[in-house]
C-alpha positions in Angstrom: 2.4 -18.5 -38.4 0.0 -15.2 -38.5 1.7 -11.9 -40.1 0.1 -9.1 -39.4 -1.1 -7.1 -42.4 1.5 -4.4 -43.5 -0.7 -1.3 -42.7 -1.3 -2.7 -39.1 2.6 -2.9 -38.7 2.7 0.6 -39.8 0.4 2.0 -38.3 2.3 0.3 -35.2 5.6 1.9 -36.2 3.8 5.2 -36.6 2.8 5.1 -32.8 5.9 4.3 -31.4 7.7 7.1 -33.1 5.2 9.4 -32.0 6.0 8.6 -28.3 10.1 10.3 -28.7 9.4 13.6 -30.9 12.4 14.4 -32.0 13.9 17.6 -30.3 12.5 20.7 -30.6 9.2 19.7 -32.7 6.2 21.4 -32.4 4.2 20.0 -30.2 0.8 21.3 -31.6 1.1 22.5 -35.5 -0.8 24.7 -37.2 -1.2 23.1 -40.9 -2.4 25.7 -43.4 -5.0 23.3 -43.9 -6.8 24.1 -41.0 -6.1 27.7 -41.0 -10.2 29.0 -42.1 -11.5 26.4 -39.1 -8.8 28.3 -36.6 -10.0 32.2 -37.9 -13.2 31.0 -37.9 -12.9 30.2 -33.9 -10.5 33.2 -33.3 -13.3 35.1 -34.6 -16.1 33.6 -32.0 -13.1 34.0 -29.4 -12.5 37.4 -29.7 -14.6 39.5 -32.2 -18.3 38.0 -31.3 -19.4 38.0 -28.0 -22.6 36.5 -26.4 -24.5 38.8 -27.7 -24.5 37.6 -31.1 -22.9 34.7 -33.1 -22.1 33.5 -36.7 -24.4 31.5 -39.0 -22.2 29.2 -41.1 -21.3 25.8 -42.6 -21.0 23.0 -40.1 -18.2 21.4 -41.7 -16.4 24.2 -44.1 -15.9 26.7 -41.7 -14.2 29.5 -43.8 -17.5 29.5 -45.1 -19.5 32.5 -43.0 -23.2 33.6 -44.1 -24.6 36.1 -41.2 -23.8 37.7 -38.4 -26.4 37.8 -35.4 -26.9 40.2 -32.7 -29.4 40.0 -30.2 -31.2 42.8 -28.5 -30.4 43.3 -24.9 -33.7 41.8 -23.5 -34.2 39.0 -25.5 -35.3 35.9 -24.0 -33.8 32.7 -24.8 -36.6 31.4 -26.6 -36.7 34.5 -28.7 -32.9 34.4 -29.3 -33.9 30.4 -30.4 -36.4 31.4 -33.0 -34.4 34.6 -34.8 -31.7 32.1 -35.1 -33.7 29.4 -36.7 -35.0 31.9 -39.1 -32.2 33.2 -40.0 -30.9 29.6 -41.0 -34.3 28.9 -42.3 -33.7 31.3 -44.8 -30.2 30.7 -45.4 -31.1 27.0 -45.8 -33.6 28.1 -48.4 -31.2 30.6 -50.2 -28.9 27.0 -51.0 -31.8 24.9 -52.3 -32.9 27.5 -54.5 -29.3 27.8 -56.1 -28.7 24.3 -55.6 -31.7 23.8 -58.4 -29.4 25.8 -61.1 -31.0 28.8 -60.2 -28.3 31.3 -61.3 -30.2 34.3 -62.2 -32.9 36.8 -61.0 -31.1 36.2 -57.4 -32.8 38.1 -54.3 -30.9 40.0 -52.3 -30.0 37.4 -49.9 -29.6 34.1 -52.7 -26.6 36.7 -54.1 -25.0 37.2 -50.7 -25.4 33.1 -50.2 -23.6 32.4 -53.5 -20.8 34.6 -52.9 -19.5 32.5 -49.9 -18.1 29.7 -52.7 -16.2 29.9 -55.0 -16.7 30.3 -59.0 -18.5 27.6 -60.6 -19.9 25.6 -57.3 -21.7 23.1 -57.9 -25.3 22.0 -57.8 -24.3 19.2 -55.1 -21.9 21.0 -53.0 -25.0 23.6 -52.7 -27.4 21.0 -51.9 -25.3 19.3 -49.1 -24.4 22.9 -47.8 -28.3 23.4 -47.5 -27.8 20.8 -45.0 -25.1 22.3 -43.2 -26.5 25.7 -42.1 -25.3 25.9 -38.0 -25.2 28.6 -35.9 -22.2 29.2 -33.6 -23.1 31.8 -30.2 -19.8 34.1 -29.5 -17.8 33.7 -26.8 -15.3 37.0 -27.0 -16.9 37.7 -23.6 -16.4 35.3 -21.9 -13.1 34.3 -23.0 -11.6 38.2 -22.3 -13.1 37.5 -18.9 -11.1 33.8 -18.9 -8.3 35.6 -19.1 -8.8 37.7 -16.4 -9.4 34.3 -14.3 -6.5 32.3 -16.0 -4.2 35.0 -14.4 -4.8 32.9 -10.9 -3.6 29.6 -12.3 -2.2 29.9 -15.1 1.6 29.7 -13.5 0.2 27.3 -11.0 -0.9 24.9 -14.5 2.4 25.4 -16.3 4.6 24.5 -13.6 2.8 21.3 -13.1 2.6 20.4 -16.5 6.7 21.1 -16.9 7.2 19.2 -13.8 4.6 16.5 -15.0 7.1 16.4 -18.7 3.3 17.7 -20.9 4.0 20.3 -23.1 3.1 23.6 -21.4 1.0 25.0 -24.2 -1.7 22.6 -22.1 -2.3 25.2 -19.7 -4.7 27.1 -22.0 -7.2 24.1 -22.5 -9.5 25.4 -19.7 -10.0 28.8 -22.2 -11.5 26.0 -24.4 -13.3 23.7 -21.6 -14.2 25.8 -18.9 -13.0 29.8 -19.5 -10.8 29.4 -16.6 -14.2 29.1 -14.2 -13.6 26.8 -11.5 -16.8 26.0 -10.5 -18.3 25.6 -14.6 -20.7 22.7 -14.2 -22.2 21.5 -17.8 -25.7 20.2 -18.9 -24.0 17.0 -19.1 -22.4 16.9 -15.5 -19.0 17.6 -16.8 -17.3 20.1 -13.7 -14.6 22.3 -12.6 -11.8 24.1 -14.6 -10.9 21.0 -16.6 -14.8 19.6 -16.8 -14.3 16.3 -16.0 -17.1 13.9 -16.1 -17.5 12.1 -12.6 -16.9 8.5 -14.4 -13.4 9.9 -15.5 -12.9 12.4 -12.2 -13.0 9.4 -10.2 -10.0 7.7 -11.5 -8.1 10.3 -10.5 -9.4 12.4 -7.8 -12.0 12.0 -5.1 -15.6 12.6 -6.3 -18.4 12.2 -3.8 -21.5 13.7 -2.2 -18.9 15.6 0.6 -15.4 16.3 -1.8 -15.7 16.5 -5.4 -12.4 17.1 -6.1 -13.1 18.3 -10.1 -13.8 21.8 -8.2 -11.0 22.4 -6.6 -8.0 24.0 -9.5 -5.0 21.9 -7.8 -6.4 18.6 -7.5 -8.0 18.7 -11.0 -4.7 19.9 -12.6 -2.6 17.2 -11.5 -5.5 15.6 -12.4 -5.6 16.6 -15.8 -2.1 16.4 -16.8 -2.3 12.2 -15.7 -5.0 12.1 -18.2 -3.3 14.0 -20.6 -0.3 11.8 -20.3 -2.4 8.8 -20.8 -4.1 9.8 -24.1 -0.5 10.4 -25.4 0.7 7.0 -24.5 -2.2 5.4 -26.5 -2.7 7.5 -29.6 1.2 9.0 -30.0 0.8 12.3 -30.5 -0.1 15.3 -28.6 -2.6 16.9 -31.1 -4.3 13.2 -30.7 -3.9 13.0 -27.2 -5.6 17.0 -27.2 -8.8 15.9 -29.0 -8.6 12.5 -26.7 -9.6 14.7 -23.8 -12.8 15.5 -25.8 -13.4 11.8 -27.8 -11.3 9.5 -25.6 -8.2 8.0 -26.3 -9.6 4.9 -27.6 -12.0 6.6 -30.1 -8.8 8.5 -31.4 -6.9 5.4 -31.6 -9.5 4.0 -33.4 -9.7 7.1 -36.1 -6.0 6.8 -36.9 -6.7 3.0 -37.7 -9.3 4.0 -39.7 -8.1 6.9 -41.9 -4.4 5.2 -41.7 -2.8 8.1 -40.6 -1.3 9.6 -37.0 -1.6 13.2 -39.2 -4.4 15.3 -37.3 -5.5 17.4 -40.1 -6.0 14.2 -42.1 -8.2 13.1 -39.3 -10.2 15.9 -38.9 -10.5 16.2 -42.8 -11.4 12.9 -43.6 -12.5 10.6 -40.3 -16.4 9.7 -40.0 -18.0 8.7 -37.2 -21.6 8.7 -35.6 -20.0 9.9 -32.3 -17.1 12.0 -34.4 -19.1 15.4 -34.3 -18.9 18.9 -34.4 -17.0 19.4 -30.7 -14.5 17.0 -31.4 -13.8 17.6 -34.7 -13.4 21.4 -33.9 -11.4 20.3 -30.3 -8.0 20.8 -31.6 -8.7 24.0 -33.8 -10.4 25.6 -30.7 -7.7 24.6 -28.9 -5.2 26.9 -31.8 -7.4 29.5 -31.9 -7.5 29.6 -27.7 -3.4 30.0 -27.8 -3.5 32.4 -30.9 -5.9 34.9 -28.4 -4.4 34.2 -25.3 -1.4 35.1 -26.7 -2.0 38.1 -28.2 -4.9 39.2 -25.8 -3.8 42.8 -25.9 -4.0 43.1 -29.9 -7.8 41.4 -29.3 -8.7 43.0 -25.9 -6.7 46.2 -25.2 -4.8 46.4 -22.2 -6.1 43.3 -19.7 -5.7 43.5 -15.8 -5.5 39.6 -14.9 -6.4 38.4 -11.5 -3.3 37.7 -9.6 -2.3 34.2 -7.8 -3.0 33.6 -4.4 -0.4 31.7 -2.4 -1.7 29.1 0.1 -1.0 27.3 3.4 -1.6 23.5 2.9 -2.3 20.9 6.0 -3.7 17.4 6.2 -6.2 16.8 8.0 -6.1 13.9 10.7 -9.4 14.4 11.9 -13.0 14.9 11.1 -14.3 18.4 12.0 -16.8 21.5 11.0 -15.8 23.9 8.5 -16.9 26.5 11.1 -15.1 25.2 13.9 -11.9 25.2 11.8 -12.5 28.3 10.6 -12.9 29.5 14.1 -9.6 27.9 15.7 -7.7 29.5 12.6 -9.3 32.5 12.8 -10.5 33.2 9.3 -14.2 33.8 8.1 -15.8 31.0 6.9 -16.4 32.5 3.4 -13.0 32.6 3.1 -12.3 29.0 4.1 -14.7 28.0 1.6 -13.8 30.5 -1.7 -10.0 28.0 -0.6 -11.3 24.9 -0.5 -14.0 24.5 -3.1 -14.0 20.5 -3.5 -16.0 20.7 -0.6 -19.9 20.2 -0.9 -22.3 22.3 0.4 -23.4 19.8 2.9 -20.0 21.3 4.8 -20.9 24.1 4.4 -24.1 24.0 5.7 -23.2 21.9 9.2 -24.4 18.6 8.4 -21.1 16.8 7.1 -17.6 17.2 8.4 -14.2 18.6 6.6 -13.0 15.0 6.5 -10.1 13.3 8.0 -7.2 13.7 5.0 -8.4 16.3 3.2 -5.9 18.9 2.2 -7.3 21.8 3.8 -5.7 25.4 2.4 -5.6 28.8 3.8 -4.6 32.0 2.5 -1.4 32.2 3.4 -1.9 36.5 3.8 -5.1 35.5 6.3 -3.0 33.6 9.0 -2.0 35.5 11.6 0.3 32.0 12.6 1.5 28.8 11.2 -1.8 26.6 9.9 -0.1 24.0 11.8 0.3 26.0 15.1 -3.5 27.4 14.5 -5.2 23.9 14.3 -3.2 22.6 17.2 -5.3 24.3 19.4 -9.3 23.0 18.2 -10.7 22.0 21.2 -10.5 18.1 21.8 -14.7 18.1 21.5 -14.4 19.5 18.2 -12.6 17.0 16.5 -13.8 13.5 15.5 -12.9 10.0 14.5 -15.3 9.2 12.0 -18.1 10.7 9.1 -21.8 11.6 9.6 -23.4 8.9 9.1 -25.9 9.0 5.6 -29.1 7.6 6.2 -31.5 6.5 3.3 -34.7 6.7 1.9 -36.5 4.4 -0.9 -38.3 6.7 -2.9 -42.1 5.9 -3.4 -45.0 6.4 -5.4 -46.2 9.5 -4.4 -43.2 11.1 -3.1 -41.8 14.5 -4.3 -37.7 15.5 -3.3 -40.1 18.1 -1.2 -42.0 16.0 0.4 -39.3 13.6 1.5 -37.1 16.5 2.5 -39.9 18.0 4.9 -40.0 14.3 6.2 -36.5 14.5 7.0 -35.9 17.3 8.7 -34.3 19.3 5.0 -34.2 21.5 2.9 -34.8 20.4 -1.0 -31.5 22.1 -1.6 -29.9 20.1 0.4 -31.4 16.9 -0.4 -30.6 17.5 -4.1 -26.5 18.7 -3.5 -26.1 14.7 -1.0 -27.3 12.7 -4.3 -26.0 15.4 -6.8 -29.6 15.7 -8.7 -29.8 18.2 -11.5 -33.3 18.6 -11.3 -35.6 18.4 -8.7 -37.8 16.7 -10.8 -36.3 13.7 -11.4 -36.4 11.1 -8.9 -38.2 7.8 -9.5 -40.0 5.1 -7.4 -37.2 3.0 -6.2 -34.8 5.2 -6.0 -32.5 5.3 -3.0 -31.9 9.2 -1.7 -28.9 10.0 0.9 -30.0 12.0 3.9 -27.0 13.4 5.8 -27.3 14.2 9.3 -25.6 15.5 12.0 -23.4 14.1 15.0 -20.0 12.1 14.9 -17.9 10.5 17.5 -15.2 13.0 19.5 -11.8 12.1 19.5 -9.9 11.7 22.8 -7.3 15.2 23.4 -4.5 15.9 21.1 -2.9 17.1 24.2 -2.0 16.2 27.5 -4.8 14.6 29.6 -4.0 17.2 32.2 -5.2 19.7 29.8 -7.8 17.5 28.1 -10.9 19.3 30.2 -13.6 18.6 27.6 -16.6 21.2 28.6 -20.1 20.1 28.8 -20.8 20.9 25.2 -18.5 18.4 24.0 -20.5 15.7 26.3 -23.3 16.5 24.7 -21.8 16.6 20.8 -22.1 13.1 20.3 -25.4 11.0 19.9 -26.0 8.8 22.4 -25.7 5.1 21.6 -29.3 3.7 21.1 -31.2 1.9 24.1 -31.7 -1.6 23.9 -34.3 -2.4 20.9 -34.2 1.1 20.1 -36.9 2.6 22.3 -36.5 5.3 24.6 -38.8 5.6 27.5 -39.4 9.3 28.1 -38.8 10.7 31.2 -39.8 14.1 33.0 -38.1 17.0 32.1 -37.8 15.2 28.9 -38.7 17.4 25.3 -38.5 16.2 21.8 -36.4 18.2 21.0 -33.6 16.9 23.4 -34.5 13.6 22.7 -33.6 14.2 19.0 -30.4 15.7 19.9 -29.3 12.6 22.3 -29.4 10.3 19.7 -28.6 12.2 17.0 -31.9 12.2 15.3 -34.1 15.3 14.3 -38.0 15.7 15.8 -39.5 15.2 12.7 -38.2 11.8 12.4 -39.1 11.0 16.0 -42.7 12.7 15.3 -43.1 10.1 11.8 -41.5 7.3 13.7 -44.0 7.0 16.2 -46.9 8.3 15.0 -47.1 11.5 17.1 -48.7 14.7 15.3 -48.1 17.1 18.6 -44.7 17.5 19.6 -45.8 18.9 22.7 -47.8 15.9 23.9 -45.4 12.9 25.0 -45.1 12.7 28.7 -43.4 10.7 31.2 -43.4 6.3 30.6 -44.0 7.2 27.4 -42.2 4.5 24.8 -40.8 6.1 21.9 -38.5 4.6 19.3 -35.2 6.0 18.3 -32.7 5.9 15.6 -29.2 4.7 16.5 -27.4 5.8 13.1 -24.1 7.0 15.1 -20.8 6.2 13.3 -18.7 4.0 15.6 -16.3 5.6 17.3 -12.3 5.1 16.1 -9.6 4.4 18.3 -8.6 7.4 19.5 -4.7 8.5 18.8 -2.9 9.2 21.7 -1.2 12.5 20.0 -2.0 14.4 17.2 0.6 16.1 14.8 -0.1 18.2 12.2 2.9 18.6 9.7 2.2 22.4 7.7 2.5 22.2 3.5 2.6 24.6 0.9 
């Protein structure tokens, strides 16, 4: 029989404790240990702002050299190079001393020096030579976080209390996101918690219509599930914190490694190649964050924060337009869209529907009646049974996004938001772009068929299903234009799909052929109830 080795079956017996703290323990200590790295980042926090930052060692952080400020106007390039200077020198300041050199000192190899203690050594100098970072201040932007966090912050705690996570959770986004919604990183991480789409998806809904990262509620629950899952596999919450930034696995795998559950240990002593400077600073961000949020008056002065807004919640059982919602409940589109920010701009903009559901919200203060009540009443043309359809195009040598949106009948804006592109840049030959379009199938009346009078717009709201073999013979009276909109097509694609450059020369027995990309229709429910949440 196998036996395990005795550190595995400790290590085993330290994970399982972790998962019952006893009663009353600290969820996130503060060892003494770590106390320079958590001054050091309630210093960037709330002394430095982005005007400015510290030069210092990357991995002793009670180890400070230089302060920065920037001039007003300073371009980013120039703000690059005085920074890089500045560590140039600082860099050169440490070889210098790390050679012996103990006497005749400049100016700036004294100040250097003075940052260690008596006696340093030649090696310790050498490394720190090595070391030199610099580390932009955020005091701006996180007194302006906490302005913002003044929206959610009771909305976060209550989940996380009803969710059993420690509530000290709910100042994470001061660390991830500074309490913007809408934050999108270089990296593609989004929303108030800046999920990754890989990891959004397992919990939320993350397409090219809802993204679901951007919206505060659905990314909190969100968040805590996540949360709640790191704990389970490493054991402890300070783990499970710097999970959120390395994975759970990867934190799993540094308590295996070091032999230890004890996150200063960790920090101190765990190398890795993917083990850097973020993650290893996670959890002392994450102290500093609650020592300033806190005790934001001490730091700030007296701080106004934004106050919560209380919502009216509905599901959806339709597809429809944002502006024909917004119409029927009587609220501004704007405002309809600062609520419900999951949704992409292509709802926004008309060519894909609020879809069928979603969990629309209103401002409760903006409804003159129940949502409920409100919605009841969108005309039966205006609501629909299924999704634009998203048609595709192969990308080819030669084409540019602007090319193949002029082709298409879009905007480059547009094109980029349906296949979330960073850049406008970067699309390759083979590539396969999504081009929303308009038109949907109408759902039968929510009310009686007595009442069900659907006006001539709503005949002509849905595309026409396709001829046989998909061409059209034109007949008089006949334009492009309405062509396009019968079969829910645009003129530019019936202009490139037949070869015409005028679109004022087609003319009666003329054989044009047509798209037929309309969604089939659904079968239609005979009522429609809508059930009001908040």
């Amino acid at each position: 029989m196998h036996h395990p080795p005795l550190r595995s079956l400790a290590l085993a017996l330290l994970f399982a404790s972790a998962l019952a703290p006893a009663a009353g323990a600290e969820p996130f200590p503060r060892p003494a240990g770590l106390e320079p790295d958590v001054r050091f980042w309630v210093r960037i926090y709330s002394e430095v702002d982005t005007q400015g930052g510290l030069i210092h060692d990357a991995t002793d952080l009670g180890v400070v050299y230089d302060v920065v400020r920037f001039g007003d106007r300073q371009s980013p390039r120039a703000r690059e190079q005085q920074t890089d200077s500045a560590k140039k020198e600082i860099a050169a300041a440490l070889r210098a001393l790390a050679k012996g050199k103990r006497s005749g000192l400049s100016r700036r190899e004294r100040h250097v020096l003075a940052q260690f203690p008596d006696g340093v050594s030649n090696r310790t100098l050498a490394e720190a030579a090595r070391n030199v970072r610099f580390q932009l201040g955020q005091a701006d932007k996180f007194r302006a976080g906490i302005v913002r966090s003044g929206a959610w912050h009771d909305h976060i705690e209550g989940t996380f209390r009803e969710m059993g996570l420690p509530t000290e959770l709910a100042s994470l986004p001061h660390v991830e996101s500074s309490f913007r919604h809408d934050a999108q990183s270089h990296v593609g991480a989004a929303g108030l918690w800046q999920f990754m789409r890989s990891t959004g998806r397992r919990y939320m809904s993350v397409d090219h219509v809802v993204d679901e990262r951007l919206d505060p509620f659905e990314s909190t629950r969100a968040a805590a599930k996540l949360l709640a899952a790191n704990k389970q596999v490493t054991g402890t919450w300070p783990l499970a914190l710097v999970a959120y930034n390395h994975g759970a696995a990867g934190m799993r795998r540094a308590a295996r490694t070091v032999g230890t559950t004890d996150i200063e240990t960790i920090l101190r002593k765990y190398r890795s190649r993917t083990f850097g400077f973020a993650s290893r600073n996670f959890y002392v961000e994450f102290l500093a964050a609650r020592e300033v949020e806190t005790n934001a008056e001490r730091y700030f002065g007296p701080i106004r924060r934004d106050a919560p807004v209380a919502y009216d919640r509905i599901e959806l059982p339709f597809y429809a337009k944002a502006s024909s919602l917004a119409s029927a409940i009587g609220v501004p589109v704007e405002t309809l869209r600062a609520a419900n920010p999951a949704l992409s701009r292509l709802v926004w903009s008309g060519q894909k529907f609020v879809p069928r559901g979603f969990a629309l919200r209103v401002p409760s203060a903006e409804l003159a009646r129940p949502l409920a009540l409100a919605l009841d009443d969108l005309a039966a043309d205006q609501r629909f049974a299924a999704q634009t359809a998203d048609r595709t195009h192969r990308v080819r040598r030669g084409d540019t996004l602007s090319g193949i949106a002029a082709r298409y009948g879009t905007s480059v804006r547009e094109l980029a938001a349906a296949n979330k592109l960073r850049s406008h840049h970067t699309i390759r030959v083979g590539q396969v772009l999504r081009l929303p379009h308009g038109g949907g199938v109408v759902l039968a009346s929510a009310k009686p068929a007595a009442k069900a009078k659907p006006s001539r717009s709503a005949k002509a709201s849905a595309p026409a299903a396709p001829p046989p073999e998909g061409v059209y013979t034109v007949r008089r009276g006949d334009t492009l234009a309405s062509i396009a909109r019968r079969f829910g097509t645009t003129e530019r694609e019936l202009l490139a799909a037949n070869d015409v450059r005028n679109r004022n020369r087609i003319y009666p027995g003329q054989s044009l052929r047509v798209g037929g990309d309309a969604p089939e229709p659904a079968a239609p429910p005979s009522a429609i109830t809508l059930a009001a949440a908040t």
